[in-house]
Structures are given as C-alpha cells and as structure tokens.
KEDO-610636 format. One record per residue (C-alpha): residue in three letters; chain; x, y, z. Coordinates in steps of 0.2 Angstrom, whole numbers, plus 5000, padded with zeros to 4 digits. Layout:
KEDO-610636
{pt ALA; A; {X; Y; Z}}
...
end
This chain:
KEDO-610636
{pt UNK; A; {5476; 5900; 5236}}
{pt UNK; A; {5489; 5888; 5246}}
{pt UNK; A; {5506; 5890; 5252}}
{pt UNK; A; {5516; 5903; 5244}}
{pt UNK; A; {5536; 5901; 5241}}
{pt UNK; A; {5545; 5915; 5240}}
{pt UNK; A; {5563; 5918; 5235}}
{pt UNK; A; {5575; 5934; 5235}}
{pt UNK; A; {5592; 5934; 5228}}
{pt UNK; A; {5592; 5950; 5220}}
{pt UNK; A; {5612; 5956; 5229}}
{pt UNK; A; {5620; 5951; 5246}}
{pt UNK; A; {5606; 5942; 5256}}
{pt UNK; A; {5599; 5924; 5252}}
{pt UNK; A; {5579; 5924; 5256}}
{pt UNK; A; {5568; 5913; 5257}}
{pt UNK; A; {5550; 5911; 5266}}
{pt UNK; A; {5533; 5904; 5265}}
{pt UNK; A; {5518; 5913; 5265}}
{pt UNK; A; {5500; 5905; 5267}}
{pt UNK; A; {5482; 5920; 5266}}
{pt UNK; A; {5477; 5909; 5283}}
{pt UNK; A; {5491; 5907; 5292}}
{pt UNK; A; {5501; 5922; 5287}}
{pt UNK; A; {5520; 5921; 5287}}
{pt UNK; A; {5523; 5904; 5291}}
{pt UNK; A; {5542; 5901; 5288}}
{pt UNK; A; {5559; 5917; 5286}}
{pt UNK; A; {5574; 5911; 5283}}
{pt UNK; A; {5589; 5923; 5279}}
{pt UNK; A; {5606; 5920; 5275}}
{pt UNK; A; {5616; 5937; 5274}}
{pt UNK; A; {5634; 5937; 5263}}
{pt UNK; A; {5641; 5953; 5275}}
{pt UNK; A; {5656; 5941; 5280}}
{pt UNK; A; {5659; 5937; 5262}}
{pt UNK; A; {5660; 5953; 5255}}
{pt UNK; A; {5668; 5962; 5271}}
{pt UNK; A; {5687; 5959; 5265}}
{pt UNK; A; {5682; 5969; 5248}}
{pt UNK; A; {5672; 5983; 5256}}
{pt UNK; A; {5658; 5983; 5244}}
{pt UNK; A; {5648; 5967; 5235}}
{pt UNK; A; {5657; 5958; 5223}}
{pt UNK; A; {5644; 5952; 5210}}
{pt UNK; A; {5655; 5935; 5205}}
{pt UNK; A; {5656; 5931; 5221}}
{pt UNK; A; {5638; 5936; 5226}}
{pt UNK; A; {5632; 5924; 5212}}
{pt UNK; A; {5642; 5912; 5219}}
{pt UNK; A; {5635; 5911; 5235}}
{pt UNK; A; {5618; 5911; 5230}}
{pt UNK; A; {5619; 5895; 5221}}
{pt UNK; A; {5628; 5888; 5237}}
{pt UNK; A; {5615; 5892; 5250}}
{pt UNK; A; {5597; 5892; 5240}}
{pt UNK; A; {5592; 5874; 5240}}
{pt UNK; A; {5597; 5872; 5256}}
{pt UNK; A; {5587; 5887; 5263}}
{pt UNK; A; {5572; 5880; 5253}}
{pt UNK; A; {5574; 5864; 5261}}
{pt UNK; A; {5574; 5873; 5279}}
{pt UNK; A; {5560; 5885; 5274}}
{pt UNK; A; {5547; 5871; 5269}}
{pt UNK; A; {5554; 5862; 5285}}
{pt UNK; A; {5549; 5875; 5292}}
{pt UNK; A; {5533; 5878; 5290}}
{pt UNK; A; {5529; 5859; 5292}}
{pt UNK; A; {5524; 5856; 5272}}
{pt UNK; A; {5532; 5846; 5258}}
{pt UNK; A; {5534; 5856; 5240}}
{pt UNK; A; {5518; 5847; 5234}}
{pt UNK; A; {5507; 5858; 5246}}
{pt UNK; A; {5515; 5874; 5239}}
{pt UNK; A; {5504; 5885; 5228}}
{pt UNK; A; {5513; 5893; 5218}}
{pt UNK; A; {5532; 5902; 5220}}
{pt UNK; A; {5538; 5921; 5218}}
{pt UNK; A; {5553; 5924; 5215}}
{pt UNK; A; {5564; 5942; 5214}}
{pt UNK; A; {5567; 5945; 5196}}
{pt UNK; A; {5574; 5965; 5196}}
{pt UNK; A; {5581; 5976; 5202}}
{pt UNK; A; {5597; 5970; 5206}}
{pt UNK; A; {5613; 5961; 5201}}
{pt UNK; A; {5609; 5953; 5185}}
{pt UNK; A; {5619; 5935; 5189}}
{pt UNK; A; {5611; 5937; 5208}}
{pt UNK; A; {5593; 5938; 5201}}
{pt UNK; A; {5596; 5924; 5188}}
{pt UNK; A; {5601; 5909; 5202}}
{pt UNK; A; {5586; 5913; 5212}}
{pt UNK; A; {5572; 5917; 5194}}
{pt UNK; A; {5580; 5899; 5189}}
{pt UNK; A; {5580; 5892; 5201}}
{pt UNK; A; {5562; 5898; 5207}}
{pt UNK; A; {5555; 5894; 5190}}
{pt UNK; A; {5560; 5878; 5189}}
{pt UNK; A; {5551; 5874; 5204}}
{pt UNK; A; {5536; 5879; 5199}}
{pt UNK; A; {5537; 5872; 5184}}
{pt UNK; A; {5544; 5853; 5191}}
{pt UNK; A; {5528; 5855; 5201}}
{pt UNK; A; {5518; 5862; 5190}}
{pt UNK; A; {5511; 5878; 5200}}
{pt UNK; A; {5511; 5896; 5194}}
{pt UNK; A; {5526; 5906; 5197}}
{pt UNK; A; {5529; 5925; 5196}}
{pt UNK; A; {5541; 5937; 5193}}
{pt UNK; A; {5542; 5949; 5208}}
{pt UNK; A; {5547; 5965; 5207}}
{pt UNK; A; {5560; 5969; 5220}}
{pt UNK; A; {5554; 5986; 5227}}
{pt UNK; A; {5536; 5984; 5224}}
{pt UNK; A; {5539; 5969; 5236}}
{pt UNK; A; {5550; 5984; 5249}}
{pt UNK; A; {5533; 5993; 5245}}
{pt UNK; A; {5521; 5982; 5249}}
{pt UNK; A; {5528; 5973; 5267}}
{pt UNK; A; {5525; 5986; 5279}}
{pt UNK; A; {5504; 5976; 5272}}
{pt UNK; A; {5509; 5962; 5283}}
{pt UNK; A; {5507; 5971; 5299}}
{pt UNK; A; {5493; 5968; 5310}}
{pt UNK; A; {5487; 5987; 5304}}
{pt UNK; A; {5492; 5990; 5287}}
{pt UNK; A; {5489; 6008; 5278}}
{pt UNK; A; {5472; 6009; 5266}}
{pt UNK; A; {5477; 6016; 5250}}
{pt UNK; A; {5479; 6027; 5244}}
{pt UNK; A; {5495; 6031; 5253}}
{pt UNK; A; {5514; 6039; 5250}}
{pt UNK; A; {5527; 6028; 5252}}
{pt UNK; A; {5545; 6033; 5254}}
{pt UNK; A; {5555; 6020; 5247}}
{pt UNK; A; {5574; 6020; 5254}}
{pt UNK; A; {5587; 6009; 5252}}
{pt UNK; A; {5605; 6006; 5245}}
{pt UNK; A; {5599; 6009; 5227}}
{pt UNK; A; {5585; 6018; 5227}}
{pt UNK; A; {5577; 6033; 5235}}
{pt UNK; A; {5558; 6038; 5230}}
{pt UNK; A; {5542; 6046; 5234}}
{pt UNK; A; {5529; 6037; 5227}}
{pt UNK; A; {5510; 6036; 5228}}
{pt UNK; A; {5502; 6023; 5229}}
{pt UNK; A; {5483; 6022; 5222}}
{pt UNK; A; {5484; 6001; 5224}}
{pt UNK; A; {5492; 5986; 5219}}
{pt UNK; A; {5502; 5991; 5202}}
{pt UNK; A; {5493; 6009; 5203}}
{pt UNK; A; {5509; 6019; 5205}}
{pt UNK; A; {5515; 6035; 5202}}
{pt UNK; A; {5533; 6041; 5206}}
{pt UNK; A; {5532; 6060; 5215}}
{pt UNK; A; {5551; 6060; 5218}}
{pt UNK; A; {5567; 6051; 5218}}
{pt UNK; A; {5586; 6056; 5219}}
{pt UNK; A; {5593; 6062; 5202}}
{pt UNK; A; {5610; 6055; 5208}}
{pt UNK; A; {5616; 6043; 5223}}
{pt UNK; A; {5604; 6034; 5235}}
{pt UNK; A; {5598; 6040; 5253}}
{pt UNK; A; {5607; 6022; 5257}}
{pt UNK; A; {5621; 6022; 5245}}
{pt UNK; A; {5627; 6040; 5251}}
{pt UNK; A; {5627; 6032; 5268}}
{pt UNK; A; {5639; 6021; 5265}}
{pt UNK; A; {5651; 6027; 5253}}
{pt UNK; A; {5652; 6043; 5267}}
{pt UNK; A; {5654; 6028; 5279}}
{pt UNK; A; {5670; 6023; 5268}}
{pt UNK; A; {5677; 6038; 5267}}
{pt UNK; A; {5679; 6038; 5288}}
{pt UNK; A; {5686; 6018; 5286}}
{pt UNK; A; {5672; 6013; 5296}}
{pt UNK; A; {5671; 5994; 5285}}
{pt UNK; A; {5657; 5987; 5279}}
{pt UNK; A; {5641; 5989; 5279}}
{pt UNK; A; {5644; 6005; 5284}}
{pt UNK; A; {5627; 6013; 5283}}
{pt UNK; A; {5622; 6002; 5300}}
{pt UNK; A; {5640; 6007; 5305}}
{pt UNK; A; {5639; 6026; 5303}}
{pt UNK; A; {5623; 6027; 5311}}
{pt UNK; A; {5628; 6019; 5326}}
{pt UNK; A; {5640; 6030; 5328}}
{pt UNK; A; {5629; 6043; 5325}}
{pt UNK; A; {5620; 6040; 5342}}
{pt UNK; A; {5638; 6049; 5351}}
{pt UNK; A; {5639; 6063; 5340}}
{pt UNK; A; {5639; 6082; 5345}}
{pt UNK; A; {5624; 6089; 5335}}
{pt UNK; A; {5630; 6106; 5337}}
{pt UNK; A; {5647; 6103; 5330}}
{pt UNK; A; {5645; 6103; 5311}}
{pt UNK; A; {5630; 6108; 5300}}
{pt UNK; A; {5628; 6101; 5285}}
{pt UNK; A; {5618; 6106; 5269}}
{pt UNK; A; {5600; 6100; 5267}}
{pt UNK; A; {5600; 6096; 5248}}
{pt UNK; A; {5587; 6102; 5235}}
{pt UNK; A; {5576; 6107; 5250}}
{pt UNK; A; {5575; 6126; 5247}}
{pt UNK; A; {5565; 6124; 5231}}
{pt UNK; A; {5548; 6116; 5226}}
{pt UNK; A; {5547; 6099; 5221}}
{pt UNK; A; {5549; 6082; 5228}}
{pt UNK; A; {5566; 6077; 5220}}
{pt UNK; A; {5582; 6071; 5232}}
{pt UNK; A; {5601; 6073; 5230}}
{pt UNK; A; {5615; 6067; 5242}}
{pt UNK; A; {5631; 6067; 5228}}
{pt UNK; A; {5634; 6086; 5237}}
{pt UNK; A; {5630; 6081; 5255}}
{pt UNK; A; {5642; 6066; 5252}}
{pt UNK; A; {5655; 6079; 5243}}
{pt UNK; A; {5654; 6092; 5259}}
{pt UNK; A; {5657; 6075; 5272}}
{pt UNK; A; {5672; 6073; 5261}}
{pt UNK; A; {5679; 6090; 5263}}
{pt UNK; A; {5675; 6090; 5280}}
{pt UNK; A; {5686; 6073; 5285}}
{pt UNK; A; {5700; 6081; 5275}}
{pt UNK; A; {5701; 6098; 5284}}
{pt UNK; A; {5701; 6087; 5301}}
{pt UNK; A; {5713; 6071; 5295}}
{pt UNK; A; {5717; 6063; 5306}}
{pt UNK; A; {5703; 6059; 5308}}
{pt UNK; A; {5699; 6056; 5331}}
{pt UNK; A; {5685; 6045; 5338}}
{pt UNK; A; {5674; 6059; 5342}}
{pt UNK; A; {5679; 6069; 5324}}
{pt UNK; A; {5671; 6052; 5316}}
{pt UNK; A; {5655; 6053; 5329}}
{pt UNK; A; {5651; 6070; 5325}}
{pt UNK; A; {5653; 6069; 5307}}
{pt UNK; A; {5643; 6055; 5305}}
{pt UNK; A; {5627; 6063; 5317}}
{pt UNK; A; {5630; 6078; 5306}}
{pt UNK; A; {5627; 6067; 5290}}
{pt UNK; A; {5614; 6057; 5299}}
{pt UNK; A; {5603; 6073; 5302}}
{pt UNK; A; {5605; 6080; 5283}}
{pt UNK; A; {5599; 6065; 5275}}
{pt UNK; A; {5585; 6063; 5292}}
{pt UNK; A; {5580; 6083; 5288}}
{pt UNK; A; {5579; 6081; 5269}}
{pt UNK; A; {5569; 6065; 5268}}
{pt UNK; A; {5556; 6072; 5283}}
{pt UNK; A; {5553; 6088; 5272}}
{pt UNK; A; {5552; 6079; 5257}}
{pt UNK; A; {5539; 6068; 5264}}
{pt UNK; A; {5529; 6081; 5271}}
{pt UNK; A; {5527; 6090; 5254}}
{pt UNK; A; {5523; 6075; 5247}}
{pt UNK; A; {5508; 6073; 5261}}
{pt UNK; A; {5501; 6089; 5259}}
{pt UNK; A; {5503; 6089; 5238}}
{pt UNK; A; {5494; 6072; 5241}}
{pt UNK; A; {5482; 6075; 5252}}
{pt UNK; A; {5487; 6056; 5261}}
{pt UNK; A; {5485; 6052; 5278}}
{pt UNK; A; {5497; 6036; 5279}}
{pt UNK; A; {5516; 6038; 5275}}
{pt UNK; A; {5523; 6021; 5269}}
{pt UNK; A; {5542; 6019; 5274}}
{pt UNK; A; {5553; 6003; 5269}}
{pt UNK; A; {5569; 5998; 5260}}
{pt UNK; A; {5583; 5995; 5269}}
{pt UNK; A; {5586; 6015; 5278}}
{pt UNK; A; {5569; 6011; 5283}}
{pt UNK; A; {5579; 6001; 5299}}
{pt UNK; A; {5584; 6019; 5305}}
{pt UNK; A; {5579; 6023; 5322}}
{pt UNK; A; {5585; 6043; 5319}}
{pt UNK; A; {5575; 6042; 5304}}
{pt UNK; A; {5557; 6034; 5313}}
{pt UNK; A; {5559; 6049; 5326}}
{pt UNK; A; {5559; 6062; 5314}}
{pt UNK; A; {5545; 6056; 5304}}
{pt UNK; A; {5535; 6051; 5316}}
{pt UNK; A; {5532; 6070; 5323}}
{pt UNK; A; {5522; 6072; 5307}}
{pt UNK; A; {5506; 6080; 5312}}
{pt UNK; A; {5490; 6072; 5305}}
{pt UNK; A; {5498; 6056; 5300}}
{pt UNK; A; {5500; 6039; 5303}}
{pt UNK; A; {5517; 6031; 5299}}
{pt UNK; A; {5519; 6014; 5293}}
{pt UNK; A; {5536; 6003; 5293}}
{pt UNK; A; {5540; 5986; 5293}}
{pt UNK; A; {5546; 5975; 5303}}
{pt UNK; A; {5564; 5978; 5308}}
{pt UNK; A; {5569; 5962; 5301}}
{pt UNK; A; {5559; 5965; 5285}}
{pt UNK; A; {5565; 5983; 5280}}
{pt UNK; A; {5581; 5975; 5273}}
{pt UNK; A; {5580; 5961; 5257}}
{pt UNK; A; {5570; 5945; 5262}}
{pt UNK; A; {5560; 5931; 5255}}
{pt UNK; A; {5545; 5934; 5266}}
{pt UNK; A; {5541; 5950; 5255}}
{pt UNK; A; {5543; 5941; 5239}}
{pt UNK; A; {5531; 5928; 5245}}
{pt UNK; A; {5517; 5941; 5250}}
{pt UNK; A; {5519; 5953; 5234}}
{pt UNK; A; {5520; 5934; 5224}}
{pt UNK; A; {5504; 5933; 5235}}
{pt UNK; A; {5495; 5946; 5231}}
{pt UNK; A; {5498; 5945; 5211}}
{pt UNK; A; {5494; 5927; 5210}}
{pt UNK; A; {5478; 5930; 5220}}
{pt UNK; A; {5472; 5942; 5207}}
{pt UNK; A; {5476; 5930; 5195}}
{pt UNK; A; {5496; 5935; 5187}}
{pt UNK; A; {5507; 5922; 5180}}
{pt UNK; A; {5523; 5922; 5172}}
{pt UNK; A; {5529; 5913; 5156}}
{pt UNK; A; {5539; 5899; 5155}}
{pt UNK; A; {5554; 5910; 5152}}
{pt UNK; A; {5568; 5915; 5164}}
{pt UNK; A; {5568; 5935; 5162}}
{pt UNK; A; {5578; 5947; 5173}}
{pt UNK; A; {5580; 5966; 5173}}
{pt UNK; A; {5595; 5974; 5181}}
{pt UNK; A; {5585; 5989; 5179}}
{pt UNK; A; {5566; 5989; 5180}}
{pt UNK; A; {5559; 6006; 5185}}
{pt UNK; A; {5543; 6004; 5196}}
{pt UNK; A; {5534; 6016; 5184}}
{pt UNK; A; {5535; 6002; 5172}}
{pt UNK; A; {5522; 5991; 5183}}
{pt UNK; A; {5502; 5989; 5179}}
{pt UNK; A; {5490; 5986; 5192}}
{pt UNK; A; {5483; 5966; 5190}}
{pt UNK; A; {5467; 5963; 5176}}
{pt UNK; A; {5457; 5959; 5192}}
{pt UNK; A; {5454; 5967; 5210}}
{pt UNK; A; {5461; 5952; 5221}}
{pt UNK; A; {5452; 5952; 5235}}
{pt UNK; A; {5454; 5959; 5253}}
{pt UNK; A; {5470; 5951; 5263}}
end
C-alpha cells in the first residue's frame, strides 16, 4: 500500500491530507468556512456546497505538493461519504471518486465518525482494543465500544441535541457569535463556579444514555431571569454550563468503563478540543485516556486518509457509484472480510 489521499467535506471545513503506512502523515491541509458562515450565525448548507467546489482542487494540488508526489504515486483515495450535509458530502465523494477512477486506484467510502473514531490510532501510543470511545462533536454524542475496526457497539448516545450542538445553541442564546462552542468555553475559564448550579442530565439513573435539550432549556431560563445580560453574568453562566455537560459526559464515561471492563477511554469529535473536559476525565482511576491531536479533534482530511487506510489495507473498495448518506448510523458498519494487518 502507497500513498493514501484523503478528502473531508462532510460541513464547514475543507480537508485534505496524504497519508503513507511508512512515512505516516505526510501532508494536512485545512481550509475552514467560519468567516463565511459567521454573518448567518450557523452553516448555510448552499453556501457550504459552494465553497467546497471553490477551494478542493486547489487544496489537492497543495496537499500532493506537499508531500512531494505527483497523483500517479497515490494508492488509492478516501473520501467522507456520511454523516453530513448531503450537497457538502457530494463535492468531495465526486470529486474523490473521480480521481480514483481517472487513475485507476481503489477509492473508499469513509465513514465520518468512524474516521473521529479511529484518529486518536495516529498517535505515537495508540489504545489496544478493545476500548470505549466517547465520541463528541456538533452532531453526535456517543459511547461506544470498540472490539476493532467495524466491530462496534453503541452503549449510549444522546436521545436529543448533541454535547456540541447544546454548546452552541446555549452560546446563541448569550449573543456570543459563531462558533460559539470554542467561544463559550473560553469564557468559561473567568466564571464563578459557585454562582449557578446547573442540572446534570439523566445521571441519577442507570444506563449510558445523554440528554442536554433540559440543560440547554435551564441556561435559557437562567439568561432571562438576569437580562441584561453583564460580562461576568455571561462568564458565569457559561462555566456553569460548561461543568454540566464536563460532569455528565465523566460519569457517563466511567460507567461505561466499569460496565465494560476497558482500560483505555477513547475521546474525539470536535468537544474532544475541550481542555475542561481532558481535566475532568483524565482523574479517571485505572485508565488511560486517549485524544487526538488538537488539530485533529475537529473535521480534517488527515482522518479520512488513515480510516481510507486502514480499510483499503484489509482489502475494502467501493463501487463506481457516487453514494452519500446524510444519516448513516455507525451501528450500520461491519468490520473488513480480512484482519488488515498491524499499523
């Protein structure tokens, strides 16, 4: 196995990287929409579409440049094919199965949380399976464990709005723009913990489960007893939402561990970047705690090209047709017909 491509348009963030089973990660090129979609406080999928035609050849171009090759030395190319925005996912499958098939290399269909899943295996000590991995972003929120490649099975996950979506639509609610998870946090750091106490959902009763609609409802209450809204009012009500979500998502995790019986706690997605959040579940007792690379725990191309990687080395491939899912639960994925073999 050569040079791997891989290509991640799945919402806001352009990426693209090349991955080689010698010479590890060999190129990382991002290009991130934030300034685009800041005027409209949230991603417009039209325009994210958009965008995505725009920058990808060129980021291609500067990836392969990158890692001093040509496209005839490439492999094979991965490329995000769900979850996501449906007209996102389609520019950058088309695109990356057209390549492949120009060049006549295998392509696969990557899917885009298995690909969060699997990145924090690129460090220089990776977890052994079997592991639990909390997966935390803007969409998702899960507790999963993880036997091997494609071996999964869900423990938890939030019956209504994500760890990272509750985040920001709580950040909205204070006007603090967008992004406004990264923003809330930040203020976060300044708040009085003793000020407000907020609820710790569906953690006083069994099971593995999450719900922040109520911890999201409860912030809003709160900014409408205070309005207007001070400085410090937004500080401390942002550390108080910060800690409910930090609480919840620790004790979540450490049920998961004991009901498990792991000893390796996988963390990634983009929430995965929250430094309140590493604290907390790195006093764990028994356990070691695997993340990312900070400028892997949000949407890249560099985890496309290593979960492509590890599929295609174990022998995947995917048709000649361009197919996308908007939704594409990870339950749904098998592990490969044959073991690949060690990284």
């Amino acid at each position: 196995m050569t040079y791997i491509l891989g290509i991640e348009t799945s919402c806001d963030e352009t990426g693209v990287a090349v991955y080689h089973p010698d010479r590890g990660l060999v190129a990382d090129v991002l290009h991130s929409q934030v300034k685009l979609h800041a005027a409209y406080g949230g991603v417009v999928p039209e325009l994210a579409s958009r965008d995505h035609a725009r920058r990808l050849p060129a980021l291609v171009h500067q990836a392969l440049e990158s890692a001093a090759i040509t496209p005839t030395d490439l492999g094979g190319v991965a490329y995000t094919a769900g979850p996501g925005l449906l007209g996102a996912l389609l520019v950058g499958a088309t695109f990356g199965r057209s390549l492949a098939w120009a060049l006549d290399i295998p392509a696969l269909a990557v899917h885009h949380m298995e690909a969060h899943l699997l990145a924090p295996l690129l460090g220089s000590k990776p977890p052994a399976f079997p592991f639990v991995a909390l997966l935390v972003s803007g969409g998702h929120t899960q507790l999963v464990l993880v036997r091997a490649l494609g071996d999964y099975t869900i423990l938890g996950e939030s019956i209504d709005d994500a760890a990272g979506e509750a985040f920001d639509k709580t950040a909205k609610l204070m006007d603090l723009g967008y992004p406004g998870g990264p923003r809330l946090a930040a203020m976060a750091v300044d708040g009085d913990p003793s000020r407000f106490s907020f609820p710790r959902p569906m953690t006083d009763r069994p099971g593995l489960d999450f719900s922040f609609s109520g911890l999201k409802t409860h912030a809003l209450t709160t900014i409408r007893r205070l309005e207007p809204l001070s400085e410090q009012d937004r500080r401390d009500i942002a550390r108080a939402f910060e800690e409910a979500v930090v609480d919840t998502l620790h004790i979540k995790c450490r049920r998961a561990l004991e009901q498990t019986g792991a000893e390796a706690l996988v963390m990634a997605g983009g929430v995965a970047a929250n430094q309140r959040l590493r604290e907390r579940l790195a006093t764990l007792r028994g356990v070691t705690v695997h993340y990312p690379p900070m400028n892997l725990c949000t949407d890249n191309g560099a985890m496309i090209a290593w979960a492509g990687y590890l599929r295609l080395r174990a022998g995947e491939r995917s048709g000649l047709a361009v197919e996308t899912r908007a939704r594409w639960p990870i339950s749904e994925l098998r592990a490969p017909c044959r073991e690949p073999e060690d990284a």
